[in-house]
C-alpha positions as CSV (number, residue, x, y, z in Angstrom):
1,X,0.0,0.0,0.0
2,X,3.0,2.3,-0.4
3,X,1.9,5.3,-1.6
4,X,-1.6,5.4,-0.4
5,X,-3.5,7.5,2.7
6,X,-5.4,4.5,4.1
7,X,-7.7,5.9,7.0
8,X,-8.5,2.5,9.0
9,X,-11.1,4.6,11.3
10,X,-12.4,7.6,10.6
11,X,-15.3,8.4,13.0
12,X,-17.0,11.2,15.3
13,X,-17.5,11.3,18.9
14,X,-19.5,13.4,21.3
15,X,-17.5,14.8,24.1
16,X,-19.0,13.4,27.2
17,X,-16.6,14.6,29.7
18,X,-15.1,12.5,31.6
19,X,-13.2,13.9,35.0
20,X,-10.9,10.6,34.5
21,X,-10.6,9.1,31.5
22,X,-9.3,6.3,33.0
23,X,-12.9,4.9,34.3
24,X,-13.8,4.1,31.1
25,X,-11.0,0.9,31.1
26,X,-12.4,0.4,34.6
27,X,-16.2,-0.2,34.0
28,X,-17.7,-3.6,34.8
29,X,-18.7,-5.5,32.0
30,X,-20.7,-9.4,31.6
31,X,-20.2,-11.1,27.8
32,X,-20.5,-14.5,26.6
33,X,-18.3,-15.3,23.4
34,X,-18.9,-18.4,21.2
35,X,-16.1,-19.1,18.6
36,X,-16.4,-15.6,17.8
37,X,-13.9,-13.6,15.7
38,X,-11.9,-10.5,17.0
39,X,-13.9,-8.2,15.2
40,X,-16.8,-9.2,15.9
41,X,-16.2,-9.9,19.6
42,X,-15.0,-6.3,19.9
43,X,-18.3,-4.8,18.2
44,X,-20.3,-6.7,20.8
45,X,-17.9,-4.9,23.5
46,X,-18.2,-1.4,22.0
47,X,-22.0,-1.8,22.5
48,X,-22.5,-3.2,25.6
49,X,-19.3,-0.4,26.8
50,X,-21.1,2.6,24.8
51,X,-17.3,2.9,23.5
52,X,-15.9,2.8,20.0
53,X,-12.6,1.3,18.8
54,X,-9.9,2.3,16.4
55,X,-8.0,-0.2,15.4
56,X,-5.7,-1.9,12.6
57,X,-7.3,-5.3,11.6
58,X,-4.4,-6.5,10.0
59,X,-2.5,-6.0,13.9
60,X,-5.1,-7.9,15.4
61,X,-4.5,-12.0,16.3
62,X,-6.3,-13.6,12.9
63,X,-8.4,-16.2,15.5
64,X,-11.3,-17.0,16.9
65,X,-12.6,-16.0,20.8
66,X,-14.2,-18.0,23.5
67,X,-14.7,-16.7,26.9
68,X,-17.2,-15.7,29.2
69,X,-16.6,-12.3,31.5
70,X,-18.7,-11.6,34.8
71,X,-18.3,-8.2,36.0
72,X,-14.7,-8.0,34.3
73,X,-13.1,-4.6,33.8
74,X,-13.2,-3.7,30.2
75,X,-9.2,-3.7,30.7
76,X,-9.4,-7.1,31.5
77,X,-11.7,-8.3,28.7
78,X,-9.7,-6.4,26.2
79,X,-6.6,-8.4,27.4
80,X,-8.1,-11.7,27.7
81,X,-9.8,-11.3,24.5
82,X,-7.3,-9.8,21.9
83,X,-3.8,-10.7,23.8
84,X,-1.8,-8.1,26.5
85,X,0.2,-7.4,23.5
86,X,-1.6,-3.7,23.3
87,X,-1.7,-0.5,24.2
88,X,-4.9,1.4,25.5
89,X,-5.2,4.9,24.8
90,X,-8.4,6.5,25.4
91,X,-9.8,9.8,24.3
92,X,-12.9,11.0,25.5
93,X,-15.7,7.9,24.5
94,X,-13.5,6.5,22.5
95,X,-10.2,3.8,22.9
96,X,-7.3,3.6,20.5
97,X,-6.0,-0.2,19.8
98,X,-2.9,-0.3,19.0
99,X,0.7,-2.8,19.5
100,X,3.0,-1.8,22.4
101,X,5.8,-0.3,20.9
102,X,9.7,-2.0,20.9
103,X,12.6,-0.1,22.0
104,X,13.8,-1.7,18.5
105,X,10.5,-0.4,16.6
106,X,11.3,2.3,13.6
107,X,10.4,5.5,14.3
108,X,10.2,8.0,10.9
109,X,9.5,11.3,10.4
110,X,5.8,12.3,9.5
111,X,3.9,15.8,8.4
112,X,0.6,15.8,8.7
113,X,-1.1,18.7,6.9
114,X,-4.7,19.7,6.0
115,X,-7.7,22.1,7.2
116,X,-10.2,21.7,9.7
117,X,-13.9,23.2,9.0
118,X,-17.4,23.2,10.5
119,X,-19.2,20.1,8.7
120,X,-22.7,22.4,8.7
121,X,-21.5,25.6,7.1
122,X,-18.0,24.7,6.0
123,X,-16.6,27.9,7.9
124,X,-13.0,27.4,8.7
125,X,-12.3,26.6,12.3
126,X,-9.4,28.4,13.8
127,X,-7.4,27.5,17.1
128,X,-8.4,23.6,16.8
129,X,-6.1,20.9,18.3
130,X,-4.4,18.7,16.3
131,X,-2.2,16.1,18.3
132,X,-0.8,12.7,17.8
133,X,-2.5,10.6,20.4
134,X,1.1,8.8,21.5
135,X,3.8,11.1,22.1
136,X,1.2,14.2,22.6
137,X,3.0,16.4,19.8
138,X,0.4,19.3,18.7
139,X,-0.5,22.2,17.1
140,X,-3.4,24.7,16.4
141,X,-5.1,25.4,13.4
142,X,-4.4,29.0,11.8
143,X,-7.1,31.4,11.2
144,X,-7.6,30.0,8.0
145,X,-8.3,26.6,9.6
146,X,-4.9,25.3,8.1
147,X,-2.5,23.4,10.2
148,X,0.8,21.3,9.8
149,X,1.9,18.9,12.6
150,X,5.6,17.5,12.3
151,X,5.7,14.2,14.4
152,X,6.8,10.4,13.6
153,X,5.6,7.1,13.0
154,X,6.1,3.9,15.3
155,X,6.7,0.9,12.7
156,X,4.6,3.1,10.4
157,X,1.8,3.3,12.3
158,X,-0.4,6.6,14.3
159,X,-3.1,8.1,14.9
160,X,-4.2,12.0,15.0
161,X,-7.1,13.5,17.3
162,X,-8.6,16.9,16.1
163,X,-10.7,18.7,18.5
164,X,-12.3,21.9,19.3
165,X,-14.6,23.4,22.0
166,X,-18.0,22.5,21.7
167,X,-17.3,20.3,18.9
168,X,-17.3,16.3,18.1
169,X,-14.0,14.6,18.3
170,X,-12.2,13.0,15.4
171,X,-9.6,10.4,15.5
172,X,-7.6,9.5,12.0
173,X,-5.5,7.0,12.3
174,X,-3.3,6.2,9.2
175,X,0.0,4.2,7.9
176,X,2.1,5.2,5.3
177,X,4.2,8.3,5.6
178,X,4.1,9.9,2.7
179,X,0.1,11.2,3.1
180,X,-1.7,14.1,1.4
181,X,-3.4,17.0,3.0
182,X,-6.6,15.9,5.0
183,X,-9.7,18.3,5.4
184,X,-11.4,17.4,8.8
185,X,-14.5,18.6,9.3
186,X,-15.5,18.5,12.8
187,X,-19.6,18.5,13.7
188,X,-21.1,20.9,16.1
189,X,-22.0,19.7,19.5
190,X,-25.7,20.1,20.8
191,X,-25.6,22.5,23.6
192,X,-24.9,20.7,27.1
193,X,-25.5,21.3,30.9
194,X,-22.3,23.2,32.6
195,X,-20.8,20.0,34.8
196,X,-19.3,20.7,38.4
197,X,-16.1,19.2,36.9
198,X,-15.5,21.8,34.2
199,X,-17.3,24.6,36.5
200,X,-13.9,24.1,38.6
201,X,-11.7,23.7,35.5
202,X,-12.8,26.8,34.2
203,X,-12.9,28.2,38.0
204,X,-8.6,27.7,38.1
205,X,-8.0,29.0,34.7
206,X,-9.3,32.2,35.3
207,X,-7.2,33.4,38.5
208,X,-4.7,35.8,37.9
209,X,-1.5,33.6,38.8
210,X,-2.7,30.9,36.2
211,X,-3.8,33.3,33.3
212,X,-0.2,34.7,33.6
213,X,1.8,31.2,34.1
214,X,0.2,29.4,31.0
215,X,0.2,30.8,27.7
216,X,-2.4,31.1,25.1
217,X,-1.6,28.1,23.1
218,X,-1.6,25.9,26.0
219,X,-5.0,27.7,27.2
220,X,-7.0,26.6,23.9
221,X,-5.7,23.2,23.5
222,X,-6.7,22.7,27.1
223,X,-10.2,23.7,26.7
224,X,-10.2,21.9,23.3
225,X,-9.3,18.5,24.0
226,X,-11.2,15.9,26.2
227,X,-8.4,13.5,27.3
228,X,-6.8,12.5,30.6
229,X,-2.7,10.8,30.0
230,X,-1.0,9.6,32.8
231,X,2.0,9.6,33.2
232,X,4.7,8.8,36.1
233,X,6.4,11.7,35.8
234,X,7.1,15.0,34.7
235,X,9.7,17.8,34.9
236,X,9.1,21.6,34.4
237,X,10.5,25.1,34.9
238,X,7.8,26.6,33.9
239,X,3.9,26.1,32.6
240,X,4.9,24.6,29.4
241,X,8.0,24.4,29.4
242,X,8.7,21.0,31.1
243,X,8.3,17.4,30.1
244,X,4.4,17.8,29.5
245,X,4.6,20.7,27.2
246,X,1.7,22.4,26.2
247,X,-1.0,20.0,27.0
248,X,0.6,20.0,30.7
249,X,-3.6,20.7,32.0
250,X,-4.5,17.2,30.3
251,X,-2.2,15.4,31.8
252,X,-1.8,14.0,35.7
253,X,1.5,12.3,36.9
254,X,2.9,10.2,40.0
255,X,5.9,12.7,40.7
256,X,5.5,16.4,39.5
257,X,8.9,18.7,40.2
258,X,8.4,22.3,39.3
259,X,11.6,24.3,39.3
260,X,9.7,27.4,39.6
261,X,5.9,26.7,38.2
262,X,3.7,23.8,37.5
263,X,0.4,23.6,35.7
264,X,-1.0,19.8,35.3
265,X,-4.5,18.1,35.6
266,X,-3.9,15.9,39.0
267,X,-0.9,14.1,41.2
268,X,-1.5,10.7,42.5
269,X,1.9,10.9,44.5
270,X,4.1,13.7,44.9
271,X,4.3,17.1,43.7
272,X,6.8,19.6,44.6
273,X,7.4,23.1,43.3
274,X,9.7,25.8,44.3
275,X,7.1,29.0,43.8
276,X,3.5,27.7,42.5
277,X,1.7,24.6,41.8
278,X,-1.3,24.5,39.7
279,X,-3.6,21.4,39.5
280,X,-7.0,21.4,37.7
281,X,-8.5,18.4,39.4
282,X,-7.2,16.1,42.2
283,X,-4.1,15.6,44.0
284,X,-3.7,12.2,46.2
285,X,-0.4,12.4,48.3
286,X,2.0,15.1,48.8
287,X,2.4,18.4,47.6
288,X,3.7,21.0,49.1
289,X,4.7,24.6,47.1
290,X,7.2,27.0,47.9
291,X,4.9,29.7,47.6
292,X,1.3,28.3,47.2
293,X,-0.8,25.3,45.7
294,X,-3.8,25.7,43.8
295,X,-6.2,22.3,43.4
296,X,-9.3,22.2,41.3
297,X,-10.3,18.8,42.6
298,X,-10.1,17.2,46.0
299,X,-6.7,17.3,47.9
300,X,-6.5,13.5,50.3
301,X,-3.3,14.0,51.6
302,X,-0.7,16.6,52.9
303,X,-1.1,19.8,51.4
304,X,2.2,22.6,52.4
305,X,3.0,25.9,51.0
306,X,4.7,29.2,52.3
307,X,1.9,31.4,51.5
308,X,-1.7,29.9,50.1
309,X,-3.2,26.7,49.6
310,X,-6.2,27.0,47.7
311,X,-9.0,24.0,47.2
312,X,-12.4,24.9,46.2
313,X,-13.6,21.1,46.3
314,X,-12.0,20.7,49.7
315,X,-10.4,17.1,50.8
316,X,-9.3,14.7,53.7
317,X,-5.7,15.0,55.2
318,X,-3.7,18.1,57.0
319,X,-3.1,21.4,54.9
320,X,-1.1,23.9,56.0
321,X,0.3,27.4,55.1
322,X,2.1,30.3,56.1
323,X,-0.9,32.9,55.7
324,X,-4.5,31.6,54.2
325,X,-5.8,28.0,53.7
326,X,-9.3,28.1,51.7
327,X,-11.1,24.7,51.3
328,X,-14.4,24.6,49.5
329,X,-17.2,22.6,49.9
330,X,-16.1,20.3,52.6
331,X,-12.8,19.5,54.3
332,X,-11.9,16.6,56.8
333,X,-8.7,16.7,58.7
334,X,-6.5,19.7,60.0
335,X,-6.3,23.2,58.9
336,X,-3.4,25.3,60.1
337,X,-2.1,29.1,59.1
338,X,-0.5,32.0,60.4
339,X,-3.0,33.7,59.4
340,X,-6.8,32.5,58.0
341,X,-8.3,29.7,57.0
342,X,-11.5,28.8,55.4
343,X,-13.9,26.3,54.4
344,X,-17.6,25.9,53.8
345,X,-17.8,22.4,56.3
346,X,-15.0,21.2,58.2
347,X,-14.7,17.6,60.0
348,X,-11.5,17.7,62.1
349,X,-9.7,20.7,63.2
350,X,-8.8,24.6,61.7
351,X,-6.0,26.4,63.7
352,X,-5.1,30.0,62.9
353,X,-3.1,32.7,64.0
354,X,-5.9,35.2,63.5
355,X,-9.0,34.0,62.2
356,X,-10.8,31.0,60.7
357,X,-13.8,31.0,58.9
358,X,-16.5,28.2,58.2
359,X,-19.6,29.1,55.9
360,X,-21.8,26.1,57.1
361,X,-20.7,23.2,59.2
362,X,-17.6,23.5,62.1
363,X,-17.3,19.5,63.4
364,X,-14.3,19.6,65.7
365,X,-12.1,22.0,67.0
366,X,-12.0,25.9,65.9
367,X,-8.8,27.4,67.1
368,X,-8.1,31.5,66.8
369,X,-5.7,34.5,68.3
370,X,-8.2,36.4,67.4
371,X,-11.8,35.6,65.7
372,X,-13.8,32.2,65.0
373,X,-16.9,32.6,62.6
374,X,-18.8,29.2,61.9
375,X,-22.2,28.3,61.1
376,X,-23.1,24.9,63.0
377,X,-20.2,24.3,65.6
378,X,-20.4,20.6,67.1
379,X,-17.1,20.8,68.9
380,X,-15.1,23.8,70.6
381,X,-14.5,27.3,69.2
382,X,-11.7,28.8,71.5
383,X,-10.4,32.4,70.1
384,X,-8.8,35.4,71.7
385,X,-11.6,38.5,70.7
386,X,-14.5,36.8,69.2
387,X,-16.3,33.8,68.5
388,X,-19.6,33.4,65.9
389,X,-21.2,30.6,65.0
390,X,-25.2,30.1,64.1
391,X,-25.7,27.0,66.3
392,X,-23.5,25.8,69.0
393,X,-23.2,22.0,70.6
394,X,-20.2,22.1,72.5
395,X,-18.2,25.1,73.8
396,X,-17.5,28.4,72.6
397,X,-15.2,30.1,74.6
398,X,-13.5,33.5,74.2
399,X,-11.5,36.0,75.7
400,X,-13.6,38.7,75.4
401,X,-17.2,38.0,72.8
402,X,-19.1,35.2,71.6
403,X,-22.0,35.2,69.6
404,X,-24.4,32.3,68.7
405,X,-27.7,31.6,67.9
406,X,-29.0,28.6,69.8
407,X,-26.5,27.0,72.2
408,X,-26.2,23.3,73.3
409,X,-23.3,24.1,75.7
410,X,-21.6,26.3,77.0
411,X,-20.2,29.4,76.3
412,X,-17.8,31.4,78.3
413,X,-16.2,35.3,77.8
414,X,-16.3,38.3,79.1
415,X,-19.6,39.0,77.1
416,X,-21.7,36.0,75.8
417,X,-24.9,36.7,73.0
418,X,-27.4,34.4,72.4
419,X,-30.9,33.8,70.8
420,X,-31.4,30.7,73.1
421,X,-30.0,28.4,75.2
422,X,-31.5,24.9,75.1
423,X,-29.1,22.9,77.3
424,X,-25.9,24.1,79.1
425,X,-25.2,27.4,79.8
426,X,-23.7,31.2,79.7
427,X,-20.5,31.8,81.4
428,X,-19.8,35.5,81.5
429,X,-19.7,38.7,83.0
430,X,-22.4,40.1,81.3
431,X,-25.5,37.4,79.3
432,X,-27.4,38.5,76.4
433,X,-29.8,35.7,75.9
434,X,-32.6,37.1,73.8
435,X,-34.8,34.0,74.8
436,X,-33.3,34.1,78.3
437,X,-33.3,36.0,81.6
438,X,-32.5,39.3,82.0
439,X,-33.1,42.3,85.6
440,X,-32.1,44.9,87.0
441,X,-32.7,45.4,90.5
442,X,-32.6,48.2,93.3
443,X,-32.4,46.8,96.4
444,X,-30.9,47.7,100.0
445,X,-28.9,45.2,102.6
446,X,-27.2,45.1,106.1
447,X,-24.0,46.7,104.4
448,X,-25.0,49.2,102.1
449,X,-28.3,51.0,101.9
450,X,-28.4,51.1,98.2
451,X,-27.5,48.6,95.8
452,X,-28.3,48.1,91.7
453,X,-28.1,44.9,90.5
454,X,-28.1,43.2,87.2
455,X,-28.5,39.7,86.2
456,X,-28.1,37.9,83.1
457,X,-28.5,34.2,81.6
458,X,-31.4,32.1,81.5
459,X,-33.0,31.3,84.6
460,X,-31.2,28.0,85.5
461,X,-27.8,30.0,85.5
462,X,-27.4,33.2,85.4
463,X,-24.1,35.8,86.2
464,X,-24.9,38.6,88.4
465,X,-23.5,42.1,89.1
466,X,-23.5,44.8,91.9
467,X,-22.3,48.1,93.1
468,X,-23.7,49.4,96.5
469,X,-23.2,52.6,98.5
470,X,-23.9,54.1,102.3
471,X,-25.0,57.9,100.5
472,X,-26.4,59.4,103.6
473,X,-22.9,58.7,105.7
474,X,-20.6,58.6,102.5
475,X,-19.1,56.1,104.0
476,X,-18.8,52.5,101.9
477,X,-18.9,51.4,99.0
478,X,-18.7,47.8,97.2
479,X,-19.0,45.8,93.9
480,X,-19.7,42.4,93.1
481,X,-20.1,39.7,90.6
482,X,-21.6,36.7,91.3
483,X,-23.8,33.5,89.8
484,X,-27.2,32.1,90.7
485,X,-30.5,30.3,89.7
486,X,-34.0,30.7,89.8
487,X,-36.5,28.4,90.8
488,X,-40.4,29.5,89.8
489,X,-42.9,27.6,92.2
490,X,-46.0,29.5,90.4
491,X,-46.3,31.7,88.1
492,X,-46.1,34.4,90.7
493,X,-43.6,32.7,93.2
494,X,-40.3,32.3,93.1
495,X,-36.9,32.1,94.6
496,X,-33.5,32.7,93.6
497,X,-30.1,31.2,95.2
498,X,-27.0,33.3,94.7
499,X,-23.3,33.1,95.2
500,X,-21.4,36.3,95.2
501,X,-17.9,37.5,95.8
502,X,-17.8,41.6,96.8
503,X,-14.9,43.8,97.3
504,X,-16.2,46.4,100.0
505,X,-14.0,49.5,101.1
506,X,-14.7,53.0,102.5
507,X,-15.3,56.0,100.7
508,X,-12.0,58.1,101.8
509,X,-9.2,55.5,100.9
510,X,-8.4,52.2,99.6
511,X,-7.7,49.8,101.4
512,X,-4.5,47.6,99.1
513,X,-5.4,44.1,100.6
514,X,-8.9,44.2,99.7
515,X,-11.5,42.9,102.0
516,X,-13.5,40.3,100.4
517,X,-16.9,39.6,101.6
518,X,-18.4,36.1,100.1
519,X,-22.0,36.0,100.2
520,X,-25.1,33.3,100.0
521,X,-28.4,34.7,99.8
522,X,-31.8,33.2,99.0
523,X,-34.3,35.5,97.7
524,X,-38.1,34.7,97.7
525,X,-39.7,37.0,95.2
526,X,-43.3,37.6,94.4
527,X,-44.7,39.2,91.2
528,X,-46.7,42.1,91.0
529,X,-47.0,42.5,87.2
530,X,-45.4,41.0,84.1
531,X,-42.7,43.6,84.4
532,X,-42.1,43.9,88.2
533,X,-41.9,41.9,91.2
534,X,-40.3,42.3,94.9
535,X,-38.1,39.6,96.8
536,X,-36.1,39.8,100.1
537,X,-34.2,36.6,102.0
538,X,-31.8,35.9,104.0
539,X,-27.7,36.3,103.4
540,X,-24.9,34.9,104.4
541,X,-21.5,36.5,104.7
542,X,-18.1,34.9,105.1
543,X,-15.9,38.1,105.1
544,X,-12.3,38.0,105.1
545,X,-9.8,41.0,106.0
546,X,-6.0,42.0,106.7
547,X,-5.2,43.2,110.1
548,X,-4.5,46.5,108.6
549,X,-5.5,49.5,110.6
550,X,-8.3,50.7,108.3
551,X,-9.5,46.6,107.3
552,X,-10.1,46.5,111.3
553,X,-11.6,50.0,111.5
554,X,-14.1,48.9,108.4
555,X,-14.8,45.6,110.0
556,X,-16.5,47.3,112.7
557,X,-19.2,49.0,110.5
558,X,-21.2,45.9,109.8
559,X,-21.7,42.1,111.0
560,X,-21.8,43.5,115.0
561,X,-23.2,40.2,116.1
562,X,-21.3,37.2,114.5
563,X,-21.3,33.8,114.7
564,X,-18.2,33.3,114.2
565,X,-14.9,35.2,114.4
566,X,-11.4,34.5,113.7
567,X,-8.3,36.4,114.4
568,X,-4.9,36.7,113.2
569,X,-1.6,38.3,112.7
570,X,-2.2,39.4,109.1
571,X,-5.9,38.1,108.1
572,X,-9.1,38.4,110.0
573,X,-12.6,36.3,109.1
574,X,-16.1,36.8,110.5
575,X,-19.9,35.1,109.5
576,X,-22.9,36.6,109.9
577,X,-26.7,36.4,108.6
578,X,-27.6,39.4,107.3
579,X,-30.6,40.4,105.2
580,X,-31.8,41.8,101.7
581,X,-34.6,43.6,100.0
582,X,-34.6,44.9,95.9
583,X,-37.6,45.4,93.5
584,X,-36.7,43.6,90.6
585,X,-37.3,44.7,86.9
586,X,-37.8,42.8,83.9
């Protein structure tokens, strides 16, 4: 046939996507042959596979099949039926027969020339791929729809895909060197649904970093062709520039090094890169970027950079940075940065220096120097200014604020909001439960005539504060914080039980070892109207005091009659019952 184009297959394929074209050797498959030829037993395949073949018959074994397959891989039945003599290459919904080539094979030089057009309209198509499907050598069509594609044979043998964006494939495959120009025209895809898989792909190609690392060649053959290679490994200094060339975005590997910059489709190893790595679906292993990783796909593994690691499909494992960690849609494992990480759900654990942020569910441990924000916290949020969450079932603790909207828990800070609190409770100097208990009472006791009070919580525990004063002597003064609950007999009758500690001094100096006056009081209130009610009871004081000149002159302004007294060289201690009695507003 010297002398002559001969197209063994010649055939057009819609593009259905495929995240990994791999899966398509990987499908389960049950056949039956009977003394049935090669060809015939591959037809049968294609169908039941929704696949198509290309494929020299004259390569093929010149026999007859039988075998029977239950829930084989099509690998497998490829291999058991036509000999593991051959290579698999698959493109899109389509798989390329062809002999595994010998080191002693003869390679020659080929050109293959032509133009590609629209098969409806016969408009020339510009910026198509052209590539040889086995050593990934391309080109892209002029403006004219023109192209010229200098490559080799393997024992005379290969096979060109064209494809284009929104177009059906092609696959030529042809023998013979010496071949005249081809015109390919390439039919028009139906309009399809956006998928998630090329909603990320197109997601990574449009940052900034990646629009300036690859170049507009390798941009357009990326979007054009819908194949997955794999290969073990690859080398680059650049996008591009590196073992995987321009179609780099098609193509995962086992070990990516990048010198400076990588841009691939997916790792199932190791990736390293000394500035920026770039993957447009999933990395399984290690990768870890001088600089930053971006991953279109899941990351199950260990992800480290100096700066960013960015993965909008989120992933299982630890990933850690230098300033911001972003994981989309869900993220199990640990997140850690100097500075802020985020994720829309996180099982595990996000540590920061100063904030972390989760858009929906926080299952673990939420760790801050400075502000937590969640929405559904089962778990702990601990943070040195703020924590926010919309639910929390756990604890939520803070050195100053947290905010939540129902609580299962606790949570503890200097000032704790809430809508509700269903089980557990506020911990705080001051309570904002909207759904909770709030007062603020005026009342009078054996130490100081007047005295506001405000208590805050929910009625099963709640934090109160104090300040009284002696105003017609001018005399004392003191302020308290303490805790208590509230116990509602009827609607109208209740009682409360408080602990307190008070600091109490006189009006003209301080006294530097404070005297601290611990007090238990029971208060049985009664309620006038919705809005207003009255309670007195009974309290007990334990108070404790240096032997100081003005502690002992102090002492002797209250608790006259006590029922117990102790005295000391440097600290002094008296009980007494005294007495109480506030009007109390809701």
């Amino acid at each position: 046939m010297s002398g002559k184009l001969i197209f063994l297959t010649f055939f057009l394929v819609a593009v259905v996507g495929r995240a990994w074209c791999q899966n398509l050797l990987d499908q389960r498959l049950s056949l039956t042959f009977t003394d049935l030829p090669i060809g015939q037993a591959l037809t049968e395949i294609s169908n039941q596979a929704d696949c198509r073949f290309s494929y020299n018959p004259d390569l093929l074994p010149n026999k007859n099949v039988t075998a029977s397959f239950q829930e084989t891989s099509l690998e497998e039945v490829l291999k058991k039926t036509i000999g593991k003599s051959f290579d698999y290459k698959v493109r899109g919904s389509y798989i390329i027969i062809q002999p595994v080539a010998d080191r002693q094979s003869h390679k020659s030089n080929i050109e293959f020339v032509g133009e590609v057009v629209d098969a409806r309209t016969g408009r020339s198509l510009a910026n198509t791929s052209v590539y040889d499907v086995n050593n990934l050598s391309s080109t892209l069509s002029g403006e004219d729809g023109s192209y010229k594609l200098s490559t080799f044979f393997q024992d005379g043998v290969t096979a060109f895909a064209i494809s284009k964006e929104n177009y059906k494939d092609t696959v030529i495959r042809i023998v013979n060197q010496q071949i005249a120009p081809v015109k390919i025209e390439l039919q028009p895809l139906e309009a399809t649904e956006e998928t998630r898989d090329r909603t990320l792909r197109r997601f990574i190609d449009s940052l900034n970093i990646v629009r300036f690392l690859v170049n507009r060649k390798a941009k357009q053959h990326i979007r054009n062709v819908d194949m997955v290679e794999q290969r073990w490994l690859q080398v680059s200094f650049l996008p591009v520039i590196g073992t995987n060339g321009v179609m780099g975005g098609k193509i995962g590997n086992n070990v990516s090094l990048n010198m400076f910059a990588g841009y691939n489709h997916s790792v199932s190893g190791v990736e390293l890169g000394g500035f920026f790595n770039v993957d447009r679906m999933d990395v399984k292993g290690f990768q870890a970027g001088g600089f930053g990783n971006i991953v279109g796909g899941q990351v199950d593994g260990a992800q480290l950079s100096g700066f960013v690691n960015l993965t909008p499909s989120g992933g299982t494992g630890t990933q850690l940075s230098g300033f911001v960690n972003h994981a989309g849609t869900r993220y199990t494992g640990l997140q850690g940065t100097g500075f802020v990480n985020v994720a829309n759900n996180i099982n595990g654990a996000q540590l920061s220096g100063f904030t972390n942020f989760t858009l929906l569910d926080m299952n673990g441990v939420q760790g801050t120097g400075f502000v937590n924000m969640a929405g559904r916290v089962r778990g702990i949020q601990g943070a040195g200014f703020l924590n926010m969450a919309t639910a929390v079932n756990g604890v939520q603790a803070s050195g100053l604020i947290n905010m939540a909207g129902t609580v299962k828990g606790l949570q503890i800070g200097i000032l704790n909001i809430a809508k509700r609190v269903e089980k557990g409770a506020t911990i705080g100097v001051v309570n904002l439960v909207k759904e909770g208990f709030h007062s603020f009472d005026v009342s009078a006791n054996d130490i100081t005539d007047l005295n506001f009070s405000f208590r805050s919580g929910t009625k099963h525990f709640y934090t109160l504060l104090t300040f009284g004063v002696v105003p017609q002597e001018n005399t004392i003064w003191s302020m308290g914080i303490g805790v208590g609950t509230e116990v509602d007999w009827t609607e109208k009758i209740y009682t409360d039980f408080e602990l307190s500690t008070n600091t109490v001094q006189p009006m003209d100096t301080w006294i530097e070892n404070a005297p601290s006056d611990y007090r238990f009081q029971v208060n049985f209130g009664f309620r006038l109207l919705k809005w207003a009610s009255i309670n007195a009871g009974p309290v007990v004081h334990f108070f404790n005091y240096s032997s100081d000149s003005e502690a002992l002159d102090l002492s002797t302004k209250f608790g006259g009659r006590p029922l117990f007294k102790s005295s000391g060289a440097t600290s002094n201690s008296k009980v007494w019952v005294g007495y109480t009695a506030a009007l109390r507003l809701f």
